[in-house]
C-alpha distance (Angstrom), angle and dihedral (degrees) to the residues before:
residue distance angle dihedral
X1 . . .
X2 3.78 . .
X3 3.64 120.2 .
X4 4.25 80.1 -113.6
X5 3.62 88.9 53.3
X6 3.87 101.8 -102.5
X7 3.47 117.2 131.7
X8 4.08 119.0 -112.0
X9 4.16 103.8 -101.1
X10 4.02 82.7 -179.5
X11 3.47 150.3 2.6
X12 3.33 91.6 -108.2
X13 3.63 104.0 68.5
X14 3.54 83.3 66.2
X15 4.27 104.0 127.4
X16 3.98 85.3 5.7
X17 3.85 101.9 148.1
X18 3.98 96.1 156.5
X19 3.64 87.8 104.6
X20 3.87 90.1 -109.6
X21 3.93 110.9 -146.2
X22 3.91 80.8 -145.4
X23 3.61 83.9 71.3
X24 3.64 97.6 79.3
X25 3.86 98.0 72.8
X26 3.33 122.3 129.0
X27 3.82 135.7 -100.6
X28 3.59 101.2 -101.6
X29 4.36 87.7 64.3
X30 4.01 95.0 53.5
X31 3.69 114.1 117.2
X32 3.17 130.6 -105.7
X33 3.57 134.8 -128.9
X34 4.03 99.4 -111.2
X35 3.91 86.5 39.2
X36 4.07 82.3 51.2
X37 3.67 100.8 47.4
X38 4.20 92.0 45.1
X39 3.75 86.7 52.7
X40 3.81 90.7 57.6
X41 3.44 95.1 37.7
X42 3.95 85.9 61.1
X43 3.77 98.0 38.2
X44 4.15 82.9 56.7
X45 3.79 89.7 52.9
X46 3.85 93.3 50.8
X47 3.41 88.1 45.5
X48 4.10 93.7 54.0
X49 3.53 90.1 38.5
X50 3.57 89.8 56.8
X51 3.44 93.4 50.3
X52 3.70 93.7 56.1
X53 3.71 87.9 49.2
X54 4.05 87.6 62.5
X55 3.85 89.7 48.5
């Protein structure tokens, strides 16, 4: 949940403050926390992968 109470659709409106109209969905489209924890796990890998690229 959102510090306004919305529930988190995706890992990236994590630190959105724009006031995203996406925002407004409804409760049955928050995330949950396996669906959280694989996103991370994959935003890690691009990360490292990324970093190997640069290598």
């Amino acid at each position: 949940m959102k510090l306004d109470g919305q529930p988190l659709a995706a890992a990236s409106e994590i630190g959105d403050h724009a006031g995203n109209p996406t925002a407004n969905r409804s409760l049955a489209a928050a995330l949950s926390s396996a669906d959280f924890g694989h996103a991370i796990t994959r935003e890690i890998a691009a990360i490292q992968s990324r970093q190997k690229d640069v290598r």
